[in-house]
Steps between C-alpha positions, in 0.01 A plus 500: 500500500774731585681455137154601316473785739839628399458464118171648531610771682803502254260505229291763606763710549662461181165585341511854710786521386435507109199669581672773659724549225239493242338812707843708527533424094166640412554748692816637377316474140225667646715806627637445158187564274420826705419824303754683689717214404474494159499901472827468648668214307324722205630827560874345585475376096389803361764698721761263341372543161536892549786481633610344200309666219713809632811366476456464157363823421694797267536712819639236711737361202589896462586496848737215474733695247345431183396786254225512178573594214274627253455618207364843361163324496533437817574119437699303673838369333591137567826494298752698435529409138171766471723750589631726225792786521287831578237365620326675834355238739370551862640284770271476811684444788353415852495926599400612193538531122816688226504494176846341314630524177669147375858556387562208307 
């Protein structure tokens, strides 16, 4: 009598046990689904995606060192080979604009 008392017991309390765990999963999942939740997970993207739509905008690219150069059209100039001698251009830098004339 004693052993079935201690496997029931053992039993039981194995079954509290997965129960128990079963509870604390659904209700991390719970805390999980939460509008506040999900707003935040949410907002953490888009503040990523931001974050990296700037960095690859003209200003910040400007910023880093980099200048535009454009045309008397106002078109921006990819190669150099569409440069001729004489030629007036405007390079925008990251503080502002000048007009050039190529050389060569």
């Amino acid at each position: 009598m004693d052993d079935l008392e201690a496997r029931l017991g053992s039993a039981m309390a194995r079954g509290l046990q997965g129960q128990a765990r079963t509870v604390a999963e659904l209700r991390t999942r719970l805390r999980r689904a939460t509008p506040e939740t999900r707003i935040q997970s949410e907002s953490q993207r888009l503040l990523s995606l931001w974050k990296r739509l700037q960095a690859a905008s003209p200003q910040s690219v400007l910023n880093r060192g980099f200048v535009i150069v454009r045309d008397a059209a106002g078109q921006p100039l990819e190669r150099a080979d569409k440069l001729r001698a004489g030629q007036e251009v405007s390079a925008q830098f990251a503080d502002g604009s000048q007009v050039l004339r190529v050389l060569e």
